[in-house]
C-alpha positions as CSV (number, residue, x, y, z in Angstrom):
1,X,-0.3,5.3,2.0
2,X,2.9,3.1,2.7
3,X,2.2,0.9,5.8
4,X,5.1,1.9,7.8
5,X,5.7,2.1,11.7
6,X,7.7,4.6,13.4
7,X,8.5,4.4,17.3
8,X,8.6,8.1,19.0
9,X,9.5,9.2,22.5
10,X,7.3,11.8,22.0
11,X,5.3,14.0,24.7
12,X,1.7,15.0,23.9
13,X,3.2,14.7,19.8
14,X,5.1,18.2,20.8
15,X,8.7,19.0,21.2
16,X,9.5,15.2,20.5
17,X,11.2,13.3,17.6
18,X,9.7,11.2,16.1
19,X,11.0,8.0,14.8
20,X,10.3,5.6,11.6
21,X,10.9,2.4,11.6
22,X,9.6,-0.4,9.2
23,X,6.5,-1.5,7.6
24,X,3.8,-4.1,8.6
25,X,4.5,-7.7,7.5
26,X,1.6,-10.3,7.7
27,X,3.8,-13.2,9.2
28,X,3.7,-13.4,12.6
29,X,5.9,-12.7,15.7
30,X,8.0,-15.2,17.0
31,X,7.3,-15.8,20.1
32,X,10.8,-14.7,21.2
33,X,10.7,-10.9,19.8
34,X,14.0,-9.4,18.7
35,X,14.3,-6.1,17.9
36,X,13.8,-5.3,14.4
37,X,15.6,-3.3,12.6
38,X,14.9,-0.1,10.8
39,X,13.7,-0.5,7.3
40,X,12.8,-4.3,7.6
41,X,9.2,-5.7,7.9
42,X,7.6,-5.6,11.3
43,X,5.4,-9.3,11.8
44,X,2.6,-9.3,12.9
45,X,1.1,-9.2,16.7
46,X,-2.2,-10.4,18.3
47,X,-3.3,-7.7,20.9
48,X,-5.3,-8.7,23.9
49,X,-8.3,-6.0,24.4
50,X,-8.2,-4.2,27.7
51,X,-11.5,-2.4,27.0
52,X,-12.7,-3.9,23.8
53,X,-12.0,-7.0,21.3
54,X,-8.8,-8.5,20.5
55,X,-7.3,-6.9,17.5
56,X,-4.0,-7.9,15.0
57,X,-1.5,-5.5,14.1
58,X,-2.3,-6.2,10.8
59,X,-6.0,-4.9,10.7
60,X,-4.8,-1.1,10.8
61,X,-2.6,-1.8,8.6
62,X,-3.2,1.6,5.7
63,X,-4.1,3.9,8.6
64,X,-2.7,6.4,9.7
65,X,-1.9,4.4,13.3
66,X,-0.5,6.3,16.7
67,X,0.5,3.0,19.4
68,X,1.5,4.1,22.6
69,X,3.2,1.9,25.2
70,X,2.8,2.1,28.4
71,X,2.7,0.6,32.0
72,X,0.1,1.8,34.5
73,X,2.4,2.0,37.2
74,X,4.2,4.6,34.9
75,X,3.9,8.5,35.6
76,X,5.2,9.8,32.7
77,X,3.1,7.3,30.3
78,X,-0.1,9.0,32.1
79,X,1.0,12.5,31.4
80,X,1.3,11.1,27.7
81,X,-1.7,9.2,27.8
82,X,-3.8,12.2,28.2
83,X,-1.9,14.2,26.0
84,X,-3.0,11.2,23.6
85,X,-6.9,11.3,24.7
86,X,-7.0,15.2,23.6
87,X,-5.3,15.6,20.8
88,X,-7.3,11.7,19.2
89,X,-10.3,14.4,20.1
90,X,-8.9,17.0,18.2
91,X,-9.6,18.4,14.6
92,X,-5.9,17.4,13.8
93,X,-6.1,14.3,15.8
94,X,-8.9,13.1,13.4
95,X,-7.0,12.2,10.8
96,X,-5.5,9.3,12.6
97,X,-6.3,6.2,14.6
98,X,-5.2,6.2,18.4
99,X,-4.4,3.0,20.5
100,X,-2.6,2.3,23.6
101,X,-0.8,-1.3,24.6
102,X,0.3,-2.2,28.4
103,X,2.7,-3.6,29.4
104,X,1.4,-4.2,33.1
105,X,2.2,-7.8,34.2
106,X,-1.6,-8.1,35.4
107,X,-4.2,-7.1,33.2
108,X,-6.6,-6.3,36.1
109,X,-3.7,-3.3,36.7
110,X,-4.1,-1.7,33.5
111,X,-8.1,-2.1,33.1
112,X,-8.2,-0.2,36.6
113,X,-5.8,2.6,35.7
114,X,-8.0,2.7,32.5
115,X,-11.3,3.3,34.4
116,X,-9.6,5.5,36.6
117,X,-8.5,7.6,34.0
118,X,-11.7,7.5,32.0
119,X,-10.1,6.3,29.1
120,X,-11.8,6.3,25.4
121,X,-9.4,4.7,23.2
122,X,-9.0,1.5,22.2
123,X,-6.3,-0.7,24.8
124,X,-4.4,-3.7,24.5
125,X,-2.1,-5.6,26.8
126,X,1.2,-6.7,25.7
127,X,2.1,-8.9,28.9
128,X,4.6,-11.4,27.1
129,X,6.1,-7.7,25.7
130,X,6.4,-9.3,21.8
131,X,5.2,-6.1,20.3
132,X,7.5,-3.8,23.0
133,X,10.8,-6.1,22.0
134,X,10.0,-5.9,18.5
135,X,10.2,-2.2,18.4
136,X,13.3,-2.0,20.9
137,X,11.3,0.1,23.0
138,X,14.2,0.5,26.3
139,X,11.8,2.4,28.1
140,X,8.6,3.8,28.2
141,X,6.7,5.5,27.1
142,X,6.8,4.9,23.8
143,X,4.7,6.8,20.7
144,X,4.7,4.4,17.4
145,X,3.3,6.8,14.3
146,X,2.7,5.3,11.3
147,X,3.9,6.5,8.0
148,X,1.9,9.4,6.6
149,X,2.3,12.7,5.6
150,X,3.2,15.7,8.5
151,X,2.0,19.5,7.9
152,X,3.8,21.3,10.6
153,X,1.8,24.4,11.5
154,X,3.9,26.5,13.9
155,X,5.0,30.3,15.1
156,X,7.8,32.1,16.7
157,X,10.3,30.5,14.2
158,X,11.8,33.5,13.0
159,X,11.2,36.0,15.3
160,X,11.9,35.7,19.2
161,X,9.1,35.8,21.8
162,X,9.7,39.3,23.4
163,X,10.4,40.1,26.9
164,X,8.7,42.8,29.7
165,X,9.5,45.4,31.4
166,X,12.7,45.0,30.1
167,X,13.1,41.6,29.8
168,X,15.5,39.1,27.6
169,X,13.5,37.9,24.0
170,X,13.1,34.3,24.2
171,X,14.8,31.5,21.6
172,X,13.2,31.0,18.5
173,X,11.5,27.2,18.0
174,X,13.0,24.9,15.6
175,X,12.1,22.2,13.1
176,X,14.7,20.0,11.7
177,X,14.1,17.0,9.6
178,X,16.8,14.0,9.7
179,X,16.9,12.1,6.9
180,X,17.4,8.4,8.2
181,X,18.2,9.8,12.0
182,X,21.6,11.2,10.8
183,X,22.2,14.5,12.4
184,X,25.1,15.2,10.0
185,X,21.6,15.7,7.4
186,X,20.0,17.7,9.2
187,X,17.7,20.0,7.4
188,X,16.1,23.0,8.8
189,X,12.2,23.5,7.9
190,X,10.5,26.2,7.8
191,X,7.2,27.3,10.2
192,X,4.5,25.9,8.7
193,X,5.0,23.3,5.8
194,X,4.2,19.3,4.1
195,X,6.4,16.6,4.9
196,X,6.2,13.1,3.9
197,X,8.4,11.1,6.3
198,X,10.5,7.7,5.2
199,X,11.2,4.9,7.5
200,X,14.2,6.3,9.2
201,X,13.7,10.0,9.0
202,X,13.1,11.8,12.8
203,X,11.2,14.9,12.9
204,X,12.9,16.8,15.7
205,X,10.2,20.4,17.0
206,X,12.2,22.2,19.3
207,X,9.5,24.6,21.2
208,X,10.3,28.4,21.6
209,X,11.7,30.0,24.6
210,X,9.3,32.7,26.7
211,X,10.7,35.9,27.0
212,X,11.8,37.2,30.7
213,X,10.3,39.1,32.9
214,X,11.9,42.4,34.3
215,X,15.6,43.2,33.9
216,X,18.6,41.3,35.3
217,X,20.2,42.9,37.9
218,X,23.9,43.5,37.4
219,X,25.9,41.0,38.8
């Protein structure tokens, strides 16, 4: 399987889109990161263990790898984080290797948000953020997937999530696939189908609408 990285803002892997960016180098990062741009080689990073051993960026390399980023001090990155801890316990979530990397400026920070939170995956700290400028992350949290192949198992595409006691139908979900992030590409896919995403490509799952409740008074 090709070695690439993708960065994501993604929430619990649902209704996100998810981005590809470039594949795993062995050189190492310079220890002033730039960005680096899609399609090129990421280099390699040394991550600190927060809960384990110290790791490279290079020893995953031909799994398929989810990195998320986050800060302790971060509420949305704990809403992902344990979006993260279910579904790497999950049948589908079995198929891949989970990891998270701080970016808390004091290690003692993140281990106690990590006990706190009764973490079981594998976490790093990124305190001189090398591996966070690399991948342009602006904010965070931020979901890196690595290449693979996507089966997109999903309903109420087609027909609308009804309404009751006389209630509006909902919207239909979508799922669009852009070929290198261009929206002018755009290409709709159908509810349940096999993907293989390119460095580039965003996967964009836009989650159905509930129906109402009751009819709307006249205004």
């Amino acid at each position: 399987m090709p070695a690439a990285l993708r960065p994501s803002m993604a929430a619990a892997l649902a209704g996100a889109s998810l981005w590809c960016l470039v594949s795993m180098a062995a050189a190492a990062a310079p220890a002033t990161a730039e960005p680096v741009p899609i399609g090129q080689a990421l280099p390699d990073v040394t991550m600190s263990g927060l809960n384990g051993a110290d790791r490279s960026l290079s020893s995953f390399r031909g799994r398929r790898l989810i990195i998320n980023v986050w800060a302790s001090w971060c509420g949305p990155c704990r809403a992902e984080a344990a979006s993260l801890e279910r579904f790497a316990w999950s049948s589908a979530g079995a198929k891949y290797t989970v990891i998270g990397v701080s970016t808390d400026d004091y290690r003692d920070a993140a281990q106690r948000w990590l006990k706190q939170s009764n973490a079981t995956l594998s976490h790093f700290i990124d305190r001189a953020l090398v591996l966070e400028n690399l991948l342009g992350a602006s904010r965070i949290p931020l979901t890196v997937l690595v290449d693979a192949t996507v089966s997109l198992i999903t309903e109420r595409r087609v027909s609308q999530p009804w309404g009751l006691a006389g209630g509006e139908p909902g919207a239909v979900g979508e799922n669009w696939l852009l070929p290198g992030g261009d929206d002018a590409r755009a290409e709709r896919l159908p509810d349940k189908c096999t993907i293989q995403l390119k460095a580039g490509d965003v996967l964009r799952m836009l989650t159905p609408g509930g129906g109402g409740w009751g009819k709307a008074p006249d205004v």
